[in-house]
Residue, then its C-alpha position, 0 to 999 in steps of 0.5 A: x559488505x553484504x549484497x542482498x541477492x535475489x530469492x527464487x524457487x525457494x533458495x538465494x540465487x547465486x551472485x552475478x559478477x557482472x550485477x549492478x549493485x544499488x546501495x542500501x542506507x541506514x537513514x538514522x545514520x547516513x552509512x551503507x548498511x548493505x548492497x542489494x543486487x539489481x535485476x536485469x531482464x534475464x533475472x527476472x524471467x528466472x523469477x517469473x518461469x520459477x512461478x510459472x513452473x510452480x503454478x500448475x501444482x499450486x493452483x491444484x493443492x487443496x484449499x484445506x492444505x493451502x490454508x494450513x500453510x496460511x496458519x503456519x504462516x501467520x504463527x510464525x510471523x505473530x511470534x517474531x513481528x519484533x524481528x521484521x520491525x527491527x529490519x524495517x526501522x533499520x532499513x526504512x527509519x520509522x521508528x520501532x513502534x510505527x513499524x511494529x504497527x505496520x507489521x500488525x495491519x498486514x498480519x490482519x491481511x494474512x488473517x484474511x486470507x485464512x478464510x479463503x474457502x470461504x471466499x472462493x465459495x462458487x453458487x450452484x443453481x439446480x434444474x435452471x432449465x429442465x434438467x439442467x443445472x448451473x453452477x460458479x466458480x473462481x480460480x486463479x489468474x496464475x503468476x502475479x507480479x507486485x512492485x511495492x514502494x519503500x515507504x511500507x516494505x513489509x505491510x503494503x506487499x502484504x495487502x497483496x501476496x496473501x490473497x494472492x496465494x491462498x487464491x492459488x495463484x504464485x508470487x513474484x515480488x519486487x520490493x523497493x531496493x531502498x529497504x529490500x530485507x523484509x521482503x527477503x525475511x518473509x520470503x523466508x518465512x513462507x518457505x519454514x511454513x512449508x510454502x512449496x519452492x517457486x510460489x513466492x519469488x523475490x526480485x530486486x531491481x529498478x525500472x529495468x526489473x519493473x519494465x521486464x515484469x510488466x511486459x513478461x508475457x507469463x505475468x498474469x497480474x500486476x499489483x502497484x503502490x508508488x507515486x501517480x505518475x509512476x501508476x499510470x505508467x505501470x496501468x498503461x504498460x501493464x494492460x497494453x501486454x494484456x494483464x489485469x493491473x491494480x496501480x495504487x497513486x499519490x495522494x494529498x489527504x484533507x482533513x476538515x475540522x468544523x467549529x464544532x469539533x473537540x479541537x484537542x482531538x482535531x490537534x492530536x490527529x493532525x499531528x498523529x497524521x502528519x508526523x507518523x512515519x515522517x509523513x511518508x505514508x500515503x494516507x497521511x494528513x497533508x492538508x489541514x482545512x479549517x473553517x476560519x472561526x476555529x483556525x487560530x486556535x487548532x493552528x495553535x494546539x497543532x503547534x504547542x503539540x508539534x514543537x514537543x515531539x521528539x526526533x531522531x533514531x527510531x531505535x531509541x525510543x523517538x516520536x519522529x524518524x529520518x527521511x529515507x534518503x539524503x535526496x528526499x530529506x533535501x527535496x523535502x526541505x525544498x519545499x518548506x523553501x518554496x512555501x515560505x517564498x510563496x507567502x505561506x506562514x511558516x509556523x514551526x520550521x523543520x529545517x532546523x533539528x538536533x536529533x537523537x541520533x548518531x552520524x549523519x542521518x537524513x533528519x528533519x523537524x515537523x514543520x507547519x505551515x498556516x494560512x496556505x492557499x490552493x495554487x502554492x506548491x505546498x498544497x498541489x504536491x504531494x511532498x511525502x515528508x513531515x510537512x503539514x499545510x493549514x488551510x482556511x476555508x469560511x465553513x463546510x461548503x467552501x472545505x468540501x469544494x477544496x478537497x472534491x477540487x483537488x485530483x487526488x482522492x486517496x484518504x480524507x477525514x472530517x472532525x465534528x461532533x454534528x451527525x447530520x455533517x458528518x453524514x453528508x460528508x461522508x455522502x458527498x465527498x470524492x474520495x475513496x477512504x473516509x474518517x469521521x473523526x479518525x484521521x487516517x481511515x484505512x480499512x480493516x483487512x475484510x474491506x477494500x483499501x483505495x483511492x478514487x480519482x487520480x490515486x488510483x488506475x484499474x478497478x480493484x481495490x487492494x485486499x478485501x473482497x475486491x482483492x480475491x476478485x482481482x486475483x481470480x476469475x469467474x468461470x459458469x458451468x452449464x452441466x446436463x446429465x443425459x437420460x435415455x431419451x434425447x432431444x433431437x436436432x434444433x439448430x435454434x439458440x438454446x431456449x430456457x424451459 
């Protein structure tokens, strides 16, 4: 069987007998596919002193060479997307389509990234005291580690390492080692678009490799996606050994359906929002906030539509895959136990499913909840699985106060047709990513994508502006060209004039 080894300074690295080995699942069939070799401490730093090593003559290449191997870059991965979906529905079990649009939203993060000239423009202001000029600049941090979450393999590291290095700045990766491939398969993409060897680096592992990248003393950055409690671990770590850290949470997204919104939309969104990718995503809908004069009807749309979806291998053209693990699908399932206890009307079960597929996958239905209250588990917890809550509230008052309430504040949506509503939502809600009727509003590439409250630790955002920000630093240079004549001696603080 294959072990999937690490990738550094440009080729594989050779196998270690004494490696700890993790197992990687196909989740539509139940059975290992491959192993994947988890780093210790010692890996790692090989990765991070191939990046260091490697920094010095990247950081000095021109912007016009860098941005040429950004195009290769982007050609190659536009022409054989279908290559890296097929890795990641096998790996991760979203079916073909869902990963094939994953692949897209970071192929526009790349496209982003090909105007860095642009972006790394300093200002220069002339004769800013007599004879003196000022001007700007950015320049990169230096080696910047991204540990990325199973549940985008290919799209989340590419919100970063795009930016990361068309900013002159070089690369070590630790995907999640439940679906490690694709970060090995862009590792060797870069390399065909003529990338220089120890600027992209990949590192597999768990805690042990996390924990050696953030202590790494020639880390400079540290990009984050993953649950909250695993972010805040990463912030806290990470600026305790002086880096600058960028640590994406949890989230538990809200969308408020108000009378006045086109119901078929509102259900078709629910259920787009809820399901995809088997709720695994953190800008899902979890929560359904329904203002009580439309709820039995949406309930009813959201479920008419629900019960017709399709589950199964993401091979065989399904609506809905797997869930990425046997102990996710379990714990997944605990949950619709623990909401059905705790009084909620369980409207559509998921528990019970026959899907497309064969062997033993990690399957479970769409299951709706309705009439869910605020201190059940089912609401308070992200649960990351095809679990959507419905919520009543009286009107707009009571459904914002749930959502500002609520300590997450990743995504949100409101659905309404009234323009003054919509307005003042947008204004008043504690949430870093809003839609108006649009159920999961992540951002084009050129703007920021992040949460506000409890998902998300640091002050950047990922891509966008922010990301070039986060992956340079500013650097003012006061210039004076001396003529014949001279000032003199003054050992007063120097005075503009």
């Amino acid at each position: 069987m294959q072990t999937i080894q690490h990738w550094i300074d440009g080729s594989y690295a050779n196998p270690d007998p004494a490696s700890r080995l993790g197992e990687v699942t196909n989740p539509a069939t139940g059975k290992v596919s491959s192993r994947v070799a988890l780093a210790s401490s010692a890996v790692v730093n090989q990765a991070v002193q191939a990046a260091a090593a490697a920094f010095p003559a990247w950081r000095d290449t021109s912007l016009a060479r860098r941005v040429q191997i950004l195009f290769t870059f982007r050609e190659l991965l536009n022409d054989r997307k279908g290559e890296l979906a097929a890795i990641i529905t096998a790996e991760h079990g979203k079916v073909l389509d869902d990963a094939l649009g994953e692949v897209s939203r970071g192929l526009e993060v790349v496209e982003f990234a090909c105007g860095i000239p642009h972006l790394l423009k300093g200002g220069y202001t002339e004769n800013a005291s007599t004879k003196v000029d000022v001007h700007s600049l950015r320049q990169p941090v230096g080696p910047a580690a991204i540990i990325s979450p199973f549940n985008f393999p290919a799209m989340v590291p590419m919100w970063f390492f795009p930016v990361a290095i068309a900013a002159g700045n070089t690369v070590v990766l630790k995907p999640s080692e439940k679906d490690p491939t694709a970060a090995n398969w862009l590792a060797e993409l870069w390399k065909e678009a003529g990338l220089p060897d120890g600027v992209f680096n990949v590192v597999h592992g768990d805690k042990e490799s996390v924990d050696a990248l953030l202590e790494h003393p020639e880390i400079t950055s540290v990009s984050f996606v993953g649950s909250t409690p695993i972010a805040r671990y990463v912030y806290e770590r990470g600026t305790a050994s002086g880096k600058r850290v960028q640590a994406l949470g949890g989230a538990k997204n809200h969308m408020l359906v108000l009378p006045d919104a086109d119901l078929d939309l509102a259900a078709d969104a629910a259920v787009n929002a809820g399901y995809g990718s088997a709720g695994e995503r953190c800008m899902a809908i979890s929560a359904v906030v329904a203002v009580e004069s439309v709820a039995d009807e949406l309930v009813a749309k959201i479920a008419e539509r629900t019960a017709k979806l399709r589950v199964g291998d993401g091979m065989r053209g399904t609506d809905m895959g797997p869930l990425v693990t046997a102990a996710h699908r379990d714990k997944v399932a605990g949950y619709i136990t623990a909401g059905e206890d705790a009084g909620a009307e369980l409207v559509l079960d998921g528990r019970t499913v026959e899907p497309d597929a064969e062997g033993d996958g990690f399957f479970l239905a769409p299951t709706l909840f309705d009439r869910v209250t605020p201190e059940m588990s089912i609401y308070t917890d992200e649960i990351f699985g095809p679990v959507l809550s419905v919520v009543r509230v009286p009107g707009y008052d009571e459904g914002l106060a749930l959502i500002n309430e609520n300590p997450y504040g990743n995504g949100t949506a409101i659905f309404t047709n009234d323009g003054g509503a919509a307005r003042r939502f947008e204004n008043e809600v504690q949430v870093g990513m809003v839609g108006i009727n649009v159920p999961i509003p992540v951002p084009m590439a050129y703007y920021s994508f992040g949460g506000w409250k409890n998902s998300l630790f640091g002050d950047s955002h990922a891509h966008g502006s922010e990301g070039v920000h986060f992956f340079t630093r500013g650097k003012v240079v006061t210039t004076r060209w001396l003529d014949p004549s001279h000032g003199g001696i003054n050992l007063g603080f120097p005075q503009n004039a």
